[in-house]
N, C-alpha and C positions, 0 to 999 in steps of 0.2 A: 138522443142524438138525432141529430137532421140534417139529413147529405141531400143534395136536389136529384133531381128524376136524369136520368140521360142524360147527354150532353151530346148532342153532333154538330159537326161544321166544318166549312171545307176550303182549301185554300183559297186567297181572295186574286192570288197572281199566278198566270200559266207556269209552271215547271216547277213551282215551290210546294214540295213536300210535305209541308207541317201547320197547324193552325194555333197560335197562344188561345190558351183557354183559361178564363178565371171563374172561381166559384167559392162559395160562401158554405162551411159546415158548423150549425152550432149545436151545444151541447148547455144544457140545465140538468141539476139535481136537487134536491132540499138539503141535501148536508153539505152541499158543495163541492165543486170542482177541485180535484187537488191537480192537476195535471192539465195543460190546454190540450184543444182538438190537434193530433198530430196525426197525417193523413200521409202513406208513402209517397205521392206530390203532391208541390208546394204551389200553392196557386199564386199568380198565372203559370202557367206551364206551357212551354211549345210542345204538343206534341206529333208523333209522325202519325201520318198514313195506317189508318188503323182500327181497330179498337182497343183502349187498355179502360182495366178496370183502377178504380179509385177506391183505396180501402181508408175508413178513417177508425179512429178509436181513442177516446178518451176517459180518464180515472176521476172516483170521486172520493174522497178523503176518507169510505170505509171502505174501498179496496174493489169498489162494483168497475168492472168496464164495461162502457157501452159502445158498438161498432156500428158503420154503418157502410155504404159503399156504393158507388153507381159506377155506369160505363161513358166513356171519350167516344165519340166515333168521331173520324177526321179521312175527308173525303180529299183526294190530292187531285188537284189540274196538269191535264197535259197537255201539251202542244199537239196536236192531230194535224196532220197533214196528208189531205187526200191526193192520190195521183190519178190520171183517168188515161187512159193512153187507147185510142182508134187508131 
């Protein structure tokens, strides 16, 4: 199995909460895949403000599972507004 390293990023518009993220998992064996890589999200994915972790695992036609998994981090923008009052 090959899940990529980390993933972060962060909203590209003030007050929006979440960042689509896409990533590639793949999976070889010598007897063969009996099963595709099924990973509990689906890539692309929005996700929030955060970190969530990404579990992947997939089967090979003797019954082996291989897993793998990395972390989302997704940085949210906010609108700041300073006041200054003399």
């Amino acid at each position: 199995m090959s899940c990529p390293s980390s993933i972060s990023g962060a909203s590209t518009d003030v007050g929006v909460m979440n960042h689509r993220v896409s990533w590639s998992v793949g999976a070889s064996d010598n007897v063969g895949i009996s099963s595709g890589v099924v990973c509990n999200v689906s890539s692309p994915y929005d996700f929030g403000v955060g970190v969530t972790s990404v579990l992947c695992n997939a089967s090979d036609v003797a019954g082996n599972v291989g897993e793998c998994s990395f972390d989302v981090e997704v940085l949210g923008r906010l609108n700041v507004c300073l006041v200054v009052a003399w």
